[in-house]
N, C-alpha and C positions, 0 to 999 in steps of 0.2 A: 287658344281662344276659340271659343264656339259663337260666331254670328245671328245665334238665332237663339230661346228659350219659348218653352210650352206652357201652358197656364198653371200646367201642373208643378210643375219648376217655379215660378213663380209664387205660387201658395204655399208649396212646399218649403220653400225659404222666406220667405215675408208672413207666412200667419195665415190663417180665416178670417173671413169679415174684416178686412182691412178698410179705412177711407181711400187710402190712396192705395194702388201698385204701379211696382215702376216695373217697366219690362224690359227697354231696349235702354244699356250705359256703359259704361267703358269699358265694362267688364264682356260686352259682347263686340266691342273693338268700334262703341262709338267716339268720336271725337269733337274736338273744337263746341265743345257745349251738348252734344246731339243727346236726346235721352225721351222716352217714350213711357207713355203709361197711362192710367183712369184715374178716376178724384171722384167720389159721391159726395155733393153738396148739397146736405141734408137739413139745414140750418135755412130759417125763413129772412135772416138779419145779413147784413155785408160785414164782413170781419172788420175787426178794429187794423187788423194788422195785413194789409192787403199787398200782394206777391209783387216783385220787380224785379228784374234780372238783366244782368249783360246782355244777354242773347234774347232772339225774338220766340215768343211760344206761341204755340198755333191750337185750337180749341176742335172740334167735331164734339158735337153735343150725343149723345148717344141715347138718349135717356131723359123724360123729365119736362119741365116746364120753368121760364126759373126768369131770373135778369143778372146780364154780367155790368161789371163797373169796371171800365179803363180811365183811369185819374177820375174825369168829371164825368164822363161821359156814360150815360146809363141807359140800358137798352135790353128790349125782352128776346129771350134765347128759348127756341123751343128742339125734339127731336129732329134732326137733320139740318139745325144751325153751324155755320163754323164762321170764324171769328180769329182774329192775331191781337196778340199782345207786344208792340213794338219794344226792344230792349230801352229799360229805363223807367218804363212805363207802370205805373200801378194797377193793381188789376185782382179781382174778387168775382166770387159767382155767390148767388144765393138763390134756393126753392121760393116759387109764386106758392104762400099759402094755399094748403088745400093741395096742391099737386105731387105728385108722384116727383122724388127726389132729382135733382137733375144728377146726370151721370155725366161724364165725359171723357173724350179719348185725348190725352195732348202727346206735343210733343216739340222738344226744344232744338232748333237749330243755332248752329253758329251764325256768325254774319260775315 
């Protein structure tokens, strides 16, 4: 098991122009939920189908202009925002029209 993968590694095994990449997952000896990675949310709308998880996910906006939604609660996220998604929790990101897509860096831990 090797603890660490390169961008290159990661493209090289997931594609170009991906939405999502995952970097850091069991296969690099994460555990108990842990898993790392980016999400371009390119989409001006909140998905129908918004994410929830056992585990808590943690947000660094990297990129972008945008608003996330946990269950109700709705709030504008700009570069160098960060933000948690409590496990159980609903949760969505979408682009502020007009703006540069939001990017971001997450990442799941156990609890």
């Amino acid at each position: 098991m090797k603890p660490y993968i390169t961008a290159e590694e990661v493209i090289e095994k997931q594609g170009e122009n991906q939405r999502t990449y995952r970097f850091l997952t069991t296969e690099n000896g994460c555990v108990n939920g842990c898993a790392s990675g980016t999400t371009i949310y390119a989409n001006t709308e909140f998905s129908d189908h918004p994410g929830a998880h056992d585990d808590q996910e943690g947000f660094y906006v990297l990129e972008g202009e945008g608003f996330a939604k946990l269950d109700d609660l709705v709030f504008p996220i700009k570069a160098g925002d960060s933000f948690v998604a409590l496990a159980g929790v609903k949760h969505t990101l979408r682009t502020k029209e007009g703006c540069t897509p939001v990017k971001v860096f997450w990442f799941h831990s156990g609890i």
